[in-house]
N, C-alpha and C positions, 0 to 999 in steps of 0.2 A: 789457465784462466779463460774462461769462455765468454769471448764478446755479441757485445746485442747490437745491432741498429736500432735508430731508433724506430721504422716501421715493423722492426723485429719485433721489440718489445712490446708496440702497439698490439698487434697480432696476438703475441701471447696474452696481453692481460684483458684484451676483447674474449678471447677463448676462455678463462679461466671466468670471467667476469657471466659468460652465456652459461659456463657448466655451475658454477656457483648458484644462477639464479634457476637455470632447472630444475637442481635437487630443490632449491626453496619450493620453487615453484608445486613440485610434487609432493614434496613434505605439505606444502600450505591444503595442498587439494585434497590429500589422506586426513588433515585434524578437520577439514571445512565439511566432509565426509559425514561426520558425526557432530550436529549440531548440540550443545547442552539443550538441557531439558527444559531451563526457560526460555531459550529462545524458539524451541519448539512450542511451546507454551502461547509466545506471541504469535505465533505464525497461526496457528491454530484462531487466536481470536482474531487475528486480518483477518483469515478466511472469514470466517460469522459474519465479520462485516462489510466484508465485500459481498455475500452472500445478502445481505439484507439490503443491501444499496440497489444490487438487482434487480431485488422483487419490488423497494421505493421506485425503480424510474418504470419498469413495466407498470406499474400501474396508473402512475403521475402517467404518461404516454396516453394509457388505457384511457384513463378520463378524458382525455379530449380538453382540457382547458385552456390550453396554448393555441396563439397560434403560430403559422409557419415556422418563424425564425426561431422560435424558442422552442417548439418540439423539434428542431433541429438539433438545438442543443441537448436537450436533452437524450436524445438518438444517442448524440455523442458520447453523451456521460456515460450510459448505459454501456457502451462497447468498451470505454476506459475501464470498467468494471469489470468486467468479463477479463478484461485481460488484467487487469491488479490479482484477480484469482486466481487466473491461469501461472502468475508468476510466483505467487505465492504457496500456491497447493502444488507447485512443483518443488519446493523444496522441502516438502513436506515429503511427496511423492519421493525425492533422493534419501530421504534421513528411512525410510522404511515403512512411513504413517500413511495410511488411506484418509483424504481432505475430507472434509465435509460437502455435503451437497446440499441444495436447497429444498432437497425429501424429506432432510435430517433436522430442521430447524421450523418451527409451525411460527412465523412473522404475526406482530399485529401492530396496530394501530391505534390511535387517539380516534375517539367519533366523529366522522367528516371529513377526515385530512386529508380527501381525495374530491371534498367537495364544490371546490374554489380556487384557481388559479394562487389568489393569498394563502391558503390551508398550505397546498401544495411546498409553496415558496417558503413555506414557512416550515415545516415538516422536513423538508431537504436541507435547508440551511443548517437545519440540527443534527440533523444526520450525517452531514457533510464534516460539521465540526465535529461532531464523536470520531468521524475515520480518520479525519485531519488528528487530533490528539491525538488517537490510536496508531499513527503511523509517525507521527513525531516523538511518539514514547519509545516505538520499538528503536526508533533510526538512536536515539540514546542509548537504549537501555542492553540491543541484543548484541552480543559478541563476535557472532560468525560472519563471514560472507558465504553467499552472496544476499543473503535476506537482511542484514544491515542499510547496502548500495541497493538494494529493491526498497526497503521501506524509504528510503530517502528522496528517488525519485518518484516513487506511489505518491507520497508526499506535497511533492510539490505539486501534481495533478489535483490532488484532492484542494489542494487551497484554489485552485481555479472555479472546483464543482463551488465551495463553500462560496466563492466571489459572486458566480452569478446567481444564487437564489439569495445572495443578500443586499446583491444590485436589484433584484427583482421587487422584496420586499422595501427598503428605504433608500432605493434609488445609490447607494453607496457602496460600489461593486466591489472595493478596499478595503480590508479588514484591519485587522491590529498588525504592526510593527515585528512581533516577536510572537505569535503565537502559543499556546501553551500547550506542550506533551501534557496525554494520559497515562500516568504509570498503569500496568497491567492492568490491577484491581477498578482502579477509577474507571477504566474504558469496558473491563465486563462488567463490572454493575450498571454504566450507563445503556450497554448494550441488553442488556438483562428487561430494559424498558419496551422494547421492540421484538424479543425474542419469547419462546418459551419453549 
């Protein structure tokens, strides 16, 4: 009969517990490998809309209707965006998909929405909330990591953009309680409004 101590045993089931979670570990990152096809699906429409937020804040910027502190902000937004794309057309980039770019997508707009600091504010807000949906449907809806844990925290950036063009408009930077996911379809037809 073969005795343990008890740093013995520690030992052993620290080891067993590190090779245990290896093979998970690897197994997790061979099935994380090959995302389903809906979640590739979502990813694809983040991109669109990160993609469209881009060409929203260079323009908002463009017009000139801010000033200082808030075309700061909106600087900021713009770089939050780039990089929501950056993290999302990379998983796109792993599953084998070439992302979309903004060659690939002809944007448009309602008449004026670049006309007035209000237009503006108001135009982003909306837009804000279609990402925010869009990125609270996927953090529900998709399977895999790591685009699950990326839409989650996109997420919560995106309710920041949505706060301030809705503090900007009616002075109440705080939104709703519990936000509301857009299933897939909801957020491409919304998207569908801006795109062509």
């Amino acid at each position: 009969m073969q005795s343990f101590s008890r740093g013995g045993l520690l030992l052993r089931g620290a080891a067993l517990a590190l090779t245990a979670s290896g093979a998970g570990a690897i197994a997790a990152a061979a099935a994380a490998a090959v995302p389903p096809d809906a979640d590739l699906a979502y990813a694809r429409l983040l991109v669109a809309t990160d993609l469209l937020a881009a060409d929203f804040y260079a323009l908002a910027l463009a017009a000139k209707q801010f000033g200082a502190a808030d075309a700061k902000t909106l600087g900021r937004a713009a770089f939050n965006e780039k990089e929501h794309y950056d993290a999302v057309a990379d998983v796109l980039t792993a599953a084998g998909q070439t992302p979309a770019t903004a060659a690939d997508i002809d944007f448009s707009y309602p008449a004026k929405a670049f006309a007035s600091r209000g237009s503006i504010a108001k135009l982003g807000a909306a837009l804000e909330l279609l990402q925010l949906g869009a990125y609270l449907g996927a953090a529900d809806a998709v399977q895999t990591e790591p685009l699950r844990g990326i839409a989650s925290r996109i997420a919560a950036n995106e309710a920041q953009h949505a706060g301030f063009f809705t503090g900007l408009l009616d002075n109440r930077p705080l939104g709703v309680s519990l936000p509301l996911p857009l299933a897939i379809d909801a957020a491409s037809n919304a998207l569908t409004a801006y795109t062509s």
